[in-house]
C-alpha positions, 0 to 999 in steps of 0.5 A: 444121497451118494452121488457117482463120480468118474473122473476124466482128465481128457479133452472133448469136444466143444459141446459135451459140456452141453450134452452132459448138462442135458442129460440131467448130470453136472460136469466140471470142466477147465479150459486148457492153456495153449501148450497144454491144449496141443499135448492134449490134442496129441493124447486125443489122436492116439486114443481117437486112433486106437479107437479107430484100429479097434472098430474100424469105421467111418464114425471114428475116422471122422474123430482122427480128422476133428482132432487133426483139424485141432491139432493144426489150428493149434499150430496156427494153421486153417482146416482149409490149410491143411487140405491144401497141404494134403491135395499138394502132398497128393498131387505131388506123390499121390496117395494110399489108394493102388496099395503100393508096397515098396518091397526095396530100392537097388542102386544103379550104377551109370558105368555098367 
C-alpha cells in the first residue's frame, strides 16, 4: 500500500491539524519557536497577500488580517492593540476610502 505524501514547511492555523485528522488523513506537525514563529508569520502574510491580489475577495482578506493579529501577538501586541493603533493612525491621517493620489508636493517660499 503506497501512501501520498506532500510536504509543507508552512505555518497554519491552529485547527488544520484537526480538520486534517477528520478528514480520515495523518499529518505531522512541529511547533515553531518564537524567532521563527514571526519569520513565518512574515512568510504567511506574503503568501495570504498574494492570494489575496490573485482572487481579490473578502475570504482572503480575512487571512491577511488573522496573520496580522499573529504578527502583532507575536511582537507582544493584543488584537485590540492593533485596532487602536489603526483607529488613532485613521483619526489622525485618515485612511484609503477618498482614493487621494499625491501627484507631488511644491516648496513654498515666505518671501514671495
Amino acid at each position: 500500500m503506497s501512501q501520498d505524501k506532500k510536504v509543507y514547511k508552512k505555518l497554519v492555523r491552529d485547527k488544520i491539524p484537526e480538520i486534517i485528522k477528520s478528514s480520515g488523513k495523518t499529518c505531522e506537525i512541529i511547533i515553531a519557536h518564537e524567532k521563527e514563529k514571526y519569520s513565518l508569520l512574515e512568510d504567511k502574510l506574503n503568501e495570504e497577500v498574494n492570494e489575496y491580489l490573485e482572487d481579490k475577495n473578502l475570504e482572503e482578506l480575512a487571512d491577511v488580517m488573522e496573520v496580522l493579529f499573529g504578527l502583532a501577538e507575536a511582537l507582544g501586541y493584543s488584537e485590540d492593540d492593533l485596532l487602536k493603533a489603526r483607529n488613532k493612525k485613521l483619526n489622525e491621517r485618515g485612511g484609503f476610502k477618498d482614493g487621494i493620489v499625491l501627484k507631488s508636493v511644491f516648496e513654498t517660499s515666505q518671501y514671495r
